[in-house]
C-alpha positions in Angstrom: 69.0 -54.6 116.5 67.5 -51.9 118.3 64.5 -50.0 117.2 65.9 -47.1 115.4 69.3 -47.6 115.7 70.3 -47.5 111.8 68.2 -44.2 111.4 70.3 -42.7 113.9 73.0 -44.0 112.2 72.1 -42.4 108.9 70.9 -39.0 110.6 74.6 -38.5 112.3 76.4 -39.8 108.9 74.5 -37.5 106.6 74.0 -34.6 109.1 77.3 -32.9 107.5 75.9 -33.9 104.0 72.9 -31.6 104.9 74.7 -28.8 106.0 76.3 -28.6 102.9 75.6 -27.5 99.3 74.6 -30.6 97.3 76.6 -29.1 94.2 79.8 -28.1 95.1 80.0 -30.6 98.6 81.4 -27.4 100.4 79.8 -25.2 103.1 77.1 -22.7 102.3 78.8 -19.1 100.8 75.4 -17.2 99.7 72.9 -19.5 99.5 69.7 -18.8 97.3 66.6 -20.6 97.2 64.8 -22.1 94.6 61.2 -22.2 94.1 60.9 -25.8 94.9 62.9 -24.8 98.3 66.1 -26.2 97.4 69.2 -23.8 98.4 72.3 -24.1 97.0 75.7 -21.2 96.7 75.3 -18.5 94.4 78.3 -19.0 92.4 77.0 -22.8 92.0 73.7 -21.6 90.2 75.6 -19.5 88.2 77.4 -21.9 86.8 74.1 -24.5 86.6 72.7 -22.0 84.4 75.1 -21.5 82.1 75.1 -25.9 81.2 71.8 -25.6 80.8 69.6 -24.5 77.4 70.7 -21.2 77.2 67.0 -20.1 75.4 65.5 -21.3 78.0 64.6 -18.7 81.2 63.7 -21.0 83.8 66.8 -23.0 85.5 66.3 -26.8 86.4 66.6 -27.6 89.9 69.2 -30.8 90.0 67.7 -32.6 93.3 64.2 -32.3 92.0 64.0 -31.3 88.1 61.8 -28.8 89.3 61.5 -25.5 87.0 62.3 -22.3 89.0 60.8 -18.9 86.0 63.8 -16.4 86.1 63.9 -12.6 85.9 66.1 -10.7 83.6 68.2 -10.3 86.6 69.3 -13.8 86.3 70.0 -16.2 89.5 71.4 -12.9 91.3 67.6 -11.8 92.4 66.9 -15.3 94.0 65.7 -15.0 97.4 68.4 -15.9 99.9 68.0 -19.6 101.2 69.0 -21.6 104.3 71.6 -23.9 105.0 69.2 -26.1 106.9 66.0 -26.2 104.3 67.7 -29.5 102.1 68.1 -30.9 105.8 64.4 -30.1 106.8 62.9 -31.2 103.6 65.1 -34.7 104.3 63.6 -35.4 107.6 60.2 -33.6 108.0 57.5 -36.8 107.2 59.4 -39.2 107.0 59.7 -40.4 109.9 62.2 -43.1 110.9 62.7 -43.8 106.9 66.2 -44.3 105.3 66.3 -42.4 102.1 69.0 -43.8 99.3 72.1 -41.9 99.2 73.1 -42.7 95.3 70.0 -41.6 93.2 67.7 -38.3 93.1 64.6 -40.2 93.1 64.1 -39.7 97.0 63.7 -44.0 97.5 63.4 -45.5 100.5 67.0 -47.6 101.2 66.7 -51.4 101.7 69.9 -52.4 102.1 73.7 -50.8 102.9 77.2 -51.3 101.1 80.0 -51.7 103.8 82.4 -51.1 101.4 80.9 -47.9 99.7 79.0 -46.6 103.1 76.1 -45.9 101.0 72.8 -46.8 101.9 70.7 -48.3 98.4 67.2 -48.5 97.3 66.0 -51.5 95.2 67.1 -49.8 91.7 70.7 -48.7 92.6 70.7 -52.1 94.5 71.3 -53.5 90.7 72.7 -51.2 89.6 75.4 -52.0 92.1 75.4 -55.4 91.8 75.8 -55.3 87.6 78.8 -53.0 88.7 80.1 -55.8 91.2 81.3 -57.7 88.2 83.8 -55.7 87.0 85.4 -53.3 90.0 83.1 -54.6 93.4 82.9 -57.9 92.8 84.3 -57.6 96.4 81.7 -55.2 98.3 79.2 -56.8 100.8 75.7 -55.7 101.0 73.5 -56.1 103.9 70.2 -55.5 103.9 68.5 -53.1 106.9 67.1 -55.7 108.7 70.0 -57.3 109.1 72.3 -54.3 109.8 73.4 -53.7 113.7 74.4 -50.5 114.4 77.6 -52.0 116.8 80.0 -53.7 114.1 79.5 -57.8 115.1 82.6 -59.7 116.6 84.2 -62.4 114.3 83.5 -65.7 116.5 84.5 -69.2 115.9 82.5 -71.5 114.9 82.6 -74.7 116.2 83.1 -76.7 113.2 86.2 -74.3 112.5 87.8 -76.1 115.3 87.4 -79.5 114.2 91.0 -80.6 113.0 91.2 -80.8 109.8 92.6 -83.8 107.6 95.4 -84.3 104.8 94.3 -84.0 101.1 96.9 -86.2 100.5 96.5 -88.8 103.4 93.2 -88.3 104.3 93.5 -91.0 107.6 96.1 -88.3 108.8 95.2 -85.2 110.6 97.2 -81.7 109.5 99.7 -81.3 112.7 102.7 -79.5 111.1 103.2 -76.5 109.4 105.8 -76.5 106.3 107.5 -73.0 106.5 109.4 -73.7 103.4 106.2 -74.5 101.2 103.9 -72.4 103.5 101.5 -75.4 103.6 99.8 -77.5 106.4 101.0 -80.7 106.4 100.4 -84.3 108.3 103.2 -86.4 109.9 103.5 -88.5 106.8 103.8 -85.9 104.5 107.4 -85.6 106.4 108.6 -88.7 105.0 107.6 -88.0 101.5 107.4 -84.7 100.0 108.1 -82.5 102.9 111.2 -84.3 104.2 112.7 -82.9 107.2 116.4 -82.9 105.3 114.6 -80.0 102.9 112.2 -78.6 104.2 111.4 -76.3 108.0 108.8 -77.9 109.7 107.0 -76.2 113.1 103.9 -76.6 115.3 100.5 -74.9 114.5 100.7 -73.2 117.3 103.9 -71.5 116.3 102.7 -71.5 113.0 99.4 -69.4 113.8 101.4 -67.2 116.6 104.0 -65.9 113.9 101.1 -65.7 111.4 99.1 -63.6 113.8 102.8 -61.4 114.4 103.0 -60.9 110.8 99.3 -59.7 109.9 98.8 -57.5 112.8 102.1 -55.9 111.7 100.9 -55.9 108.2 97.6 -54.1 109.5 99.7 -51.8 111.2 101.1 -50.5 108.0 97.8 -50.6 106.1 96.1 -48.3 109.3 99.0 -46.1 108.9 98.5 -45.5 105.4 94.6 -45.2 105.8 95.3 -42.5 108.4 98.1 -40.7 106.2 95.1 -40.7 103.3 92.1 -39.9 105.5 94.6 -36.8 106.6 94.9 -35.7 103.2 91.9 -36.8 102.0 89.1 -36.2 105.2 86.1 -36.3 103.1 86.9 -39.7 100.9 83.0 -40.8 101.1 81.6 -37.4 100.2 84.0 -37.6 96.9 82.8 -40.9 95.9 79.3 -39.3 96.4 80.4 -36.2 94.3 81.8 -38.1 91.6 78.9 -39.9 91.6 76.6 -36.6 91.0 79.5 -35.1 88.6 79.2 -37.9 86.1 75.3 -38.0 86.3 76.0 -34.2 85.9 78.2 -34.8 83.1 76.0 -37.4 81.3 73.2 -34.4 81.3 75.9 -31.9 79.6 76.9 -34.3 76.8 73.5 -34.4 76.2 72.3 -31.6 76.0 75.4 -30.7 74.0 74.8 -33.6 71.3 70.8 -32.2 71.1 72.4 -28.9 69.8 74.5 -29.9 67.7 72.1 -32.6 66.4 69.9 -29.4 66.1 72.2 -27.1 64.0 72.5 -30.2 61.8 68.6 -30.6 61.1 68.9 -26.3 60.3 71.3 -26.8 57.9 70.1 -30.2 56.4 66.2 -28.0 55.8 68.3 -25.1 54.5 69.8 -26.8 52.2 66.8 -28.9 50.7 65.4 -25.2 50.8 68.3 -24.2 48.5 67.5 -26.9 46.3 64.5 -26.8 46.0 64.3 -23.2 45.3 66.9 -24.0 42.3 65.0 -26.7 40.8 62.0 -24.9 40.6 63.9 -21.5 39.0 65.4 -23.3 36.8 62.0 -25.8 35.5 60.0 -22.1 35.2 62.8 -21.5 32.5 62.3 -24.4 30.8 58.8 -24.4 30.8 58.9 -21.4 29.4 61.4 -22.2 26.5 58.1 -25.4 26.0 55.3 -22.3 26.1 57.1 -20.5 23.6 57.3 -24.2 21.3 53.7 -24.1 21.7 53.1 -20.8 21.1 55.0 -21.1 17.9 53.1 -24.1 16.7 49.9 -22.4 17.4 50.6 -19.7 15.1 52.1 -21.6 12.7 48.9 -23.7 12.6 46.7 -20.4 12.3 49.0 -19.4 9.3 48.7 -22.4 7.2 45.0 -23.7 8.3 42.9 -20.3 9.0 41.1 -18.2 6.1 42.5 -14.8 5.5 39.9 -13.4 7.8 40.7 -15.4 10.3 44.6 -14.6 10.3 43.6 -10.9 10.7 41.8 -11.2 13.3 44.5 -13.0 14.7 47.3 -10.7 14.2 47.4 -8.1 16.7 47.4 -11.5 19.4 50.3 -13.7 17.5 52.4 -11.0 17.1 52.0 -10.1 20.8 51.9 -13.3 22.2 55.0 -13.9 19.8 57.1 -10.6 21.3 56.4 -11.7 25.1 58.0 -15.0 23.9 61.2 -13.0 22.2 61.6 -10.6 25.6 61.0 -13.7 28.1 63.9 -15.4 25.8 65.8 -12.1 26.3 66.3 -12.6 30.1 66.1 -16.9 30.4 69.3 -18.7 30.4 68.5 -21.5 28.9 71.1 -24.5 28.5 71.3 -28.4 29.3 73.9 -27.9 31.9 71.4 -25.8 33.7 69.3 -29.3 34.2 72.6 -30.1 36.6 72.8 -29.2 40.4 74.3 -31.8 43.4 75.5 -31.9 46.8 79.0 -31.9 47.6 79.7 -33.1 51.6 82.0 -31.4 53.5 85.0 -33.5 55.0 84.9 -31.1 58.0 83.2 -32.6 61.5 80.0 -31.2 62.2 79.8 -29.8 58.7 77.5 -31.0 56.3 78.8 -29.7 52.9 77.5 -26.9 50.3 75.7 -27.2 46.7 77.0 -27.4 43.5 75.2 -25.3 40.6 77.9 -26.2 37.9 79.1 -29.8 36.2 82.3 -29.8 35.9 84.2 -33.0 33.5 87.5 -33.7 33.8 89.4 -36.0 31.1 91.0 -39.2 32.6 94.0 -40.3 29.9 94.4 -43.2 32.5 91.3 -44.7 32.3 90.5 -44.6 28.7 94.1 -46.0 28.0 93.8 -48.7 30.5 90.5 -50.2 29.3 90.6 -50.3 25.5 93.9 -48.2 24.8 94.2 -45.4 22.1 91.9 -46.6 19.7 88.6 -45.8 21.0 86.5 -44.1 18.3 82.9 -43.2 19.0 81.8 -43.0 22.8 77.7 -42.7 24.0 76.1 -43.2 27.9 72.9 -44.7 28.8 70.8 -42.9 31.0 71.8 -45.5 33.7 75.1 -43.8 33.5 77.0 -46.6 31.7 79.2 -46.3 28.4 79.4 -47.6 25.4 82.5 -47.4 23.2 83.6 -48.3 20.0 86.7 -49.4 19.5 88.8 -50.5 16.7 88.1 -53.8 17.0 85.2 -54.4 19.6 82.5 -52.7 21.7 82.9 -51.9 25.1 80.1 -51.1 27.8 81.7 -50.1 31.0 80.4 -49.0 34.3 80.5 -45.1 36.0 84.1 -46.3 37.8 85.3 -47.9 34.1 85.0 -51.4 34.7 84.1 -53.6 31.7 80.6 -54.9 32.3 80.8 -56.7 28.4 82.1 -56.9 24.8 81.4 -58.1 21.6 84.2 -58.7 18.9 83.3 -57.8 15.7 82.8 -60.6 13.7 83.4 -61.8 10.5 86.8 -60.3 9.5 86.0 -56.4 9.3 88.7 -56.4 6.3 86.3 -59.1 4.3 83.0 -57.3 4.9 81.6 -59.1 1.5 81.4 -62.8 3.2 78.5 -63.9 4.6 78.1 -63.3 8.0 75.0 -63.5 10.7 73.4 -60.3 11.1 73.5 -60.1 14.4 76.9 -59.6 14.3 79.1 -56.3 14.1 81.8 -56.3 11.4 82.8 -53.0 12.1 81.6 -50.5 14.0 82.2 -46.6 12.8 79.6 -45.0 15.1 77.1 -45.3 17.4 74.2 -43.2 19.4 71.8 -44.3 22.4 68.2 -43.3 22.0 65.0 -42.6 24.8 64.9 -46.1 25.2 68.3 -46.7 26.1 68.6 -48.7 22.8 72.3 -49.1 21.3 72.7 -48.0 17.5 75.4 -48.9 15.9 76.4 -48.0 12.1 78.1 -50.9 10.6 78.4 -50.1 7.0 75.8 -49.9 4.9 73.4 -50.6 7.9 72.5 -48.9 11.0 71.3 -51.9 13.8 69.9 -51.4 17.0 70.7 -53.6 19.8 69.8 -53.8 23.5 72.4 -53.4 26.5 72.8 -57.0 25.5 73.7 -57.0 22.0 70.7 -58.4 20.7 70.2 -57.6 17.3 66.2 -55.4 17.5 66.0 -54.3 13.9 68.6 -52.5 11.2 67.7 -50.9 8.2 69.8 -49.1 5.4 69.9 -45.5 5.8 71.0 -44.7 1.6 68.5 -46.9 0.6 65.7 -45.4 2.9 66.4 -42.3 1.6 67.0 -43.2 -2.0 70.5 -42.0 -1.9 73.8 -43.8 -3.3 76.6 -43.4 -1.3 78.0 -44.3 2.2 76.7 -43.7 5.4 79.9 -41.4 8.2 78.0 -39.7 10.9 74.8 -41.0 13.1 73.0 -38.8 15.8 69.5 -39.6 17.7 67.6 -37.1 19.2 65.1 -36.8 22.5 62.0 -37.9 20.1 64.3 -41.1 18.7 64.2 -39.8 15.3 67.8 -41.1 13.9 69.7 -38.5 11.9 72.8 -40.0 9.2 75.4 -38.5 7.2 76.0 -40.3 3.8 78.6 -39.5 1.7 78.6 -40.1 -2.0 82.1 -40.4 -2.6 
């Protein structure tokens, strides 16, 4: 290959890419100049601008990624730039190089695809050939020391004229040419599964003369119908280069979009725990105040029924002001268990991410309750681990938050025979039931209250009527936040 003969070739095969703008692939209409020396059209900066971050002044050049500060003016005050500086910048010291035509990284080419006319540095050299095995498994790629500028003539090789012998008969050379199979076959093949009674039989010669008729007609065609498309389509290799940019281009956009959006998201995601945040701690100052004014009250309490009278005098004018700040703080706190409640709620809306709730709202669900233990359900209680416990008629029930059964115990002996003996770790019938601080099931199972882990295991019981010295039958049964255990009995 003669010296310099492919860098010619590349300076005559890109010298129209130069001359154009490397956005929009068409001639120069206003060019402006960036201050890395770029030039590209007017309108095409315009519309750079506008895909990139909109906050951000300076414009990105897309050859270089160098930042070029903007004016308020916008891309409009640019200076005006030359249709022959991206050309300059290409060839000024470098020398006799060959510069890759896919990427922006300004490589030196090693090699050349024939089928794409591109020339390929080592990095888009893999890329191409991890692309080969799916749509150019085809493409051949020479490398630049082996590239001739003239295109090399197809000549035979020697062995190619070595006659060639049947698969089938290998003593037998392939003489004839089966025109009904379209197969090369050997004078024996004639007799057997080629017979001449069937089958058209004729010469190589004739073979490869009508072969020859019927591909050059065939490349006819093809030419034509490269011509018809070149004519409509003159700049073929410039649009593969384009599309090339446009979906690096387009890669950068979606990007850049995603970032946003992944951006509003983080907003509203600190907005909200803002929100929250700002609730919880609202809401605990009321409730610590409701505990200050408990404490308050106990302290004067304690003054009242421990200090001497000259003590509570001196006091006075403090308790009773102490104890009117607690009475007007009262005055504006709204103070209830539901205000302990507040939750997210997502949105089902893409790109949304949902809004808080400040209220619990329960709905009744006839369907579950009848499905899971029917009508007769008496007394229900929840751990603080969400799960219930019900009393039933004839069992107890402890279901998950979705209502599945997670256990029972049937009350045993026979609740109508509550006299017999029985093991006290049974239940002979339930008629209420609480869950205290410690998550600890009690059950009042006439005369006694037990109390049983999430298990049923019997912990201790005792007899309420005969704790308190009281003769009659315990109805009702409440626990409360300290685990002191509250019963009704009736003397009836």
């Amino acid at each position: 290959m003669a010296e310099g003969g492919v860098t010619d070739l590349v300076l005559d095969e890109t010298q129209k890419e130069l001359q154009e703008c490397p956005i929009c692939y068409t001639e120069y209409k206003d060019p402006r100049m960036l201050d890395c020396s770029h030039s590209f059209c007017l309108k095409c900066l315009q519309e750079l601008k506008l895909t990139q971050n909109k906050d951000d002044k300076n414009i990105v050049c897309p050859l270089c990624r160098k930042e070029t500060a903007m004016t308020e003016a916008g891309v409009d005050m640019l200076p005006g730039g030359s249709k022959d500086v991206n050309q300059q910048e290409q060839t000024e010291g470098q020398g006799l190089k060959v510069m890759c035509q896919v990427c922006d990284e300004e490589n030196e080419a090693i090699s050349r695809c024939m089928d794409c006319k591109h020339y390929l540095c080592q990095e888009c050299q893999k890329a191409h050939n991890r692309m080969a095995v799916l749509m150019m498994k085809d493409h051949k790629i020479v490398a630049l020391t082996e590239l001739d500028v003239e295109s090399e003539e197809i000549t035979e090789d020697t062995e190619l004229k070595k006659v060639p012998k049947c698969f089938k008969h290998p003593d037998q050379d392939l003489c004839l040419y089966c025109n009904s199979c379209e197969v090369l076959i050997c004078n024996e093949c004639t007799n057997i599964d080629h017979k001449e009674s069937i089958h058209s039989h004729i010469s190589i010669d004739q073979a490869v003369s009508r072969c020859k008729q019927e591909v050059n007609e065939s490349i006819s065609k093809t030419e034509e119908c490269i011509q018809r498309f070149i004519s409509a389509n003159p700049s073929s290799g410039h649009s593969r280069f384009r599309l090339d940019r446009m979906l690096v281009k387009t890669y950068s956009q979606i990007s850049q979009k995603a970032e946003k959006e992944i951006a509003k998201i983080r907003d509203k995601e600190k907005q909200l725990k803002t929100e929250a945040r700002d609730i919880a701690i609202k809401r605990d100052t009321e409730f610590a105040y409701a505990e200050m004014s408990e404490q308050i009250v106990g302290k004067v309490n304690k003054v009242m029924t421990t200090a001497t009278c000259y003590e509570i005098l001196e006091s006075k004018k403090k308790m009773l002001r102490d104890l009117n700040e607690q009475v007007e703080v009262h005055k504006s706190l709204d103070i209830k268990h539901e205000k302990s409640f507040f939750g997210f709620k997502e949105s089902e809306e893409v790109g949304q991410l949902g809004t808080m709730l400040l209220e619990e709202k329960w709905e009744k669900d006839e369907t579950f309750s009848e499905e899971v233990f029917g009508r007769d359900y008496l007394h229900t209680a929840a751990y603080f681990t969400n799960e219930i416990a019900v009393v039933c008629s004839d069992k107890l029930v402890t279901l998950d938050p979705e209502g599945k059964v997670i256990s029972t115990k049937t009350y045993k002996p026979d609740p109508d025979k509550p006299n017999e003996p029985h093991d006290p770790n049974d239940v002979q019938k339930a008629t209420a039931l609480a869950i205290n601080k410690d998550d600890q099931l009690l059950i009042l199972d006439n005369p006694a209250v037990k109390i049983f882990n999430k298990e049923y295991q019997l912990l201790h019981q005792f007899l309420p009527g005969k704790e308190a010295g009281v003769d009659g039958t315990p109805t009702c049964l409440a626990v409360d936040s300290s685990n002191l255990i509250a019963c009704t009995i009736s003397d009836e």
